[in-house]
Backbone bond lengths (Angstrom), bond angles and torsions (degrees), N, CA, C in turn:
res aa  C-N    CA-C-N  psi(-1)  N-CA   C-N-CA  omega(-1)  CA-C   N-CA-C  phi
1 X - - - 1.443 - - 1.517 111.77 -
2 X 0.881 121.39 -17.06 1.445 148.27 -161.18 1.625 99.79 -70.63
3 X 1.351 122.00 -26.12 1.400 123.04 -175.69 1.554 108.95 -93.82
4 X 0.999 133.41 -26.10 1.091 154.25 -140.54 1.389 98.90 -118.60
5 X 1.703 122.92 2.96 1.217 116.31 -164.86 1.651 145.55 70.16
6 X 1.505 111.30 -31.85 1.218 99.13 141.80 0.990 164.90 -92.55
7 X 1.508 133.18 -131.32 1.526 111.71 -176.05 1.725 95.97 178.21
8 X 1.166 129.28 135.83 1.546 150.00 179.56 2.012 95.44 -26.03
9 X 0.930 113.59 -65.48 1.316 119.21 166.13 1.654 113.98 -32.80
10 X 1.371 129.57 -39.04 1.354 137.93 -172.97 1.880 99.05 -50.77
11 X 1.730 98.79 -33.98 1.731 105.24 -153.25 1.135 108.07 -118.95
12 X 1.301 130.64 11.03 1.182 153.52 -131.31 1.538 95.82 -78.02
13 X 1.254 155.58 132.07 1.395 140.65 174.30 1.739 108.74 56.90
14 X 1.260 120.19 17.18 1.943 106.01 165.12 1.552 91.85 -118.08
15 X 1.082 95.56 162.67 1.517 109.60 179.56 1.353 104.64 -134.24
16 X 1.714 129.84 144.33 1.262 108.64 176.70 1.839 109.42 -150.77
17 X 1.134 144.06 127.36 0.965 113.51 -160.89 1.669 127.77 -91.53
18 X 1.401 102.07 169.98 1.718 106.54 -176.20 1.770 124.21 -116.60
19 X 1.472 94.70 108.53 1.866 80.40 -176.01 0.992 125.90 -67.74
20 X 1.528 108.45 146.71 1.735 125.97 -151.68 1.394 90.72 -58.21
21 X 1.353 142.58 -36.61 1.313 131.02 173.55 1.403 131.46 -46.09
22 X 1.845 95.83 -43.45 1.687 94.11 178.23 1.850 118.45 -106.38
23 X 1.432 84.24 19.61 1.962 97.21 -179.43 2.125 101.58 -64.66
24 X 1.164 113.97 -49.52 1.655 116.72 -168.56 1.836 83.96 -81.10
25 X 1.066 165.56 -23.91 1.193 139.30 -171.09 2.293 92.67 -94.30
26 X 1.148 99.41 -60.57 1.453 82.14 163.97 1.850 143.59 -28.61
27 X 1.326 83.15 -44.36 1.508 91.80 177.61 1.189 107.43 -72.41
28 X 1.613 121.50 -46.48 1.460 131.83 166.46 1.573 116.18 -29.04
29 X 1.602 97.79 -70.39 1.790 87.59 151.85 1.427 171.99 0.12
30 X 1.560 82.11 -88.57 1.666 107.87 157.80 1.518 112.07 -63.86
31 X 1.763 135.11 -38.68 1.173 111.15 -165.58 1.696 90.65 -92.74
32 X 1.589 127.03 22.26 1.666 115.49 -178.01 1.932 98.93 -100.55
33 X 1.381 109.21 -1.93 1.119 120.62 -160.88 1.561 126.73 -45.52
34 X 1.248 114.62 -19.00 1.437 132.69 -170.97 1.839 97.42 -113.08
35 X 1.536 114.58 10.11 1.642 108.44 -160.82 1.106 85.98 -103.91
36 X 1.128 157.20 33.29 1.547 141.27 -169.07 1.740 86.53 -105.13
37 X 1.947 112.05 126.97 1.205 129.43 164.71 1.857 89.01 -86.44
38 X 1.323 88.13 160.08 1.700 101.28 -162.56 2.299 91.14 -144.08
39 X 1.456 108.19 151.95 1.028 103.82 -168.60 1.949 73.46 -139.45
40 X 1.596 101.65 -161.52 1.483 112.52 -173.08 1.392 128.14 -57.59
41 X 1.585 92.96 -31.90 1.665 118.01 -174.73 1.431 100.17 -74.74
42 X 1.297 113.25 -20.24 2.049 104.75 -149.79 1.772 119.64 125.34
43 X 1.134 100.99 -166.54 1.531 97.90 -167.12 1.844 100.73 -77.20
44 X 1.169 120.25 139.59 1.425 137.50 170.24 1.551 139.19 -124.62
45 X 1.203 92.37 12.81 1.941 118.94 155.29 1.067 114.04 141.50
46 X 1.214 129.34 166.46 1.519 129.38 -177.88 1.944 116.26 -92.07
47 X 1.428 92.74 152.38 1.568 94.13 -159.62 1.244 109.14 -77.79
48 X 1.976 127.30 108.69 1.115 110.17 -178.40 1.719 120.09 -67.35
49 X 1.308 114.53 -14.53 1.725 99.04 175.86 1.351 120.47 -34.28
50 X 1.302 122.44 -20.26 1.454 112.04 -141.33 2.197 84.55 -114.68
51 X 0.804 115.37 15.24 1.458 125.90 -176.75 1.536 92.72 -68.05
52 X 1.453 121.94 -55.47 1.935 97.72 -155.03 1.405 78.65 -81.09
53 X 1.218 157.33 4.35 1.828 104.46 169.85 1.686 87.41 -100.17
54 X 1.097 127.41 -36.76 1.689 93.57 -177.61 1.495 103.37 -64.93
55 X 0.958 156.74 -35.52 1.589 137.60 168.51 1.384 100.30 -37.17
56 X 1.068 120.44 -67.48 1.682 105.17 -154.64 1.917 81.12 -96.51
57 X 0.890 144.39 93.16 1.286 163.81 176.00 1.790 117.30 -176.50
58 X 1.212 99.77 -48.02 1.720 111.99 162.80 1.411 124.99 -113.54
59 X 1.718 105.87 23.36 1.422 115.26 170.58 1.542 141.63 64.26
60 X 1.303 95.04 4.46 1.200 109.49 -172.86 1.188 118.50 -51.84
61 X 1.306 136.29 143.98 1.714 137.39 168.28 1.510 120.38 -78.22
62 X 1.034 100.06 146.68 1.704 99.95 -169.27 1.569 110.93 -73.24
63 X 1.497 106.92 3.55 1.237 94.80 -170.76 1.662 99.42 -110.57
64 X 1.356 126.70 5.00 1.454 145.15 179.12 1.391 118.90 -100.29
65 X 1.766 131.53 -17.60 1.040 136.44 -132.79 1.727 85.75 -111.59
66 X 1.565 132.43 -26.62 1.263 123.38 161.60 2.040 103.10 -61.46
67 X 0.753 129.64 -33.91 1.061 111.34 175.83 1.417 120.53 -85.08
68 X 1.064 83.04 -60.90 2.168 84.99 164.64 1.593 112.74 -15.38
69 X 1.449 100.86 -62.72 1.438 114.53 -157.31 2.022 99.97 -75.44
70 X 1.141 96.27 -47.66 1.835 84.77 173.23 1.459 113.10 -55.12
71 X 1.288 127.05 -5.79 1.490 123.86 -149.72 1.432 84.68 -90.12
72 X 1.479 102.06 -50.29 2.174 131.60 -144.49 1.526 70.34 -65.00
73 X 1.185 115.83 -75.83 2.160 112.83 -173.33 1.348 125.13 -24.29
74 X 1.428 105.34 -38.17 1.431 124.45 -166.05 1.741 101.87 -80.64
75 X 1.722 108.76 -36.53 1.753 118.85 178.38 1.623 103.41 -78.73
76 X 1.543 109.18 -26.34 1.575 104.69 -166.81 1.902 110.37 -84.00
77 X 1.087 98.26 -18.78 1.482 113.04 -165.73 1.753 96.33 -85.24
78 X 1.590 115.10 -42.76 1.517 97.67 161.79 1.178 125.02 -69.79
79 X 1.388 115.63 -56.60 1.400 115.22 158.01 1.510 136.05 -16.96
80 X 1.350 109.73 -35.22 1.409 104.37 168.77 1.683 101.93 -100.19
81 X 1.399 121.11 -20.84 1.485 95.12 178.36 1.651 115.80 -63.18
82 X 1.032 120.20 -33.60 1.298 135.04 171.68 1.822 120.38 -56.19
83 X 1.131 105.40 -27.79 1.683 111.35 -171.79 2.126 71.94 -102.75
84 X 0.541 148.75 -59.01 1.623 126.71 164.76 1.502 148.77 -12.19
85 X 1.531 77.89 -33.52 2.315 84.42 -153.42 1.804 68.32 -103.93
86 X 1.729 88.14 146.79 1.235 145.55 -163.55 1.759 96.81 -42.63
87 X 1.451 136.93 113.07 1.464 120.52 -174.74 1.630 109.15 -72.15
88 X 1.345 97.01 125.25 2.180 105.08 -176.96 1.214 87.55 -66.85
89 X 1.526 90.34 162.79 1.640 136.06 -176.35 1.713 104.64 -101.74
């Protein structure tokens, strides 16, 4: 989270929930968290090399990981629109 500017404190006391669908691509996520390749501008997607040990790190089944992985695209693609828009004053 740490790239993205926040920090455990951001959520500190909210709770919010996650559908059981997008709970294993989330987690996928969170442990890619330090994977973001970065160019001049800033971060510009996360490094898939590092996919088979978080698969078998967050257990994923080989028969889930096509979806998984469209999901992680679908979190990375906001994710960078957001590390994008203009930092407020």
């Amino acid at each position: 989270m740490g790239e993205l500017g926040l920090t455990e404190d951001d959520f500190a006391g909210q709770e919010f929930d996650v559908w059981p669908e997008n709970w294993v691509p989330l987690q996928v996520l969170s442990a890619m968290q330090t994977q973001w390749r970065c160019g001049p501008a800033g971060a510009i997607g996360l490094d898939y090399n590092v996919l088979p040990e978080i698969w078998r790190r967050c257990k994923v089944p080989p028969a889930e990981r096509d979806r998984v992985f469209s999901d992680l695209q679908v979190m990375e693609d906001a994710a960078l629109a957001e590390l994008r828009k203009p930092a407020s004053k």
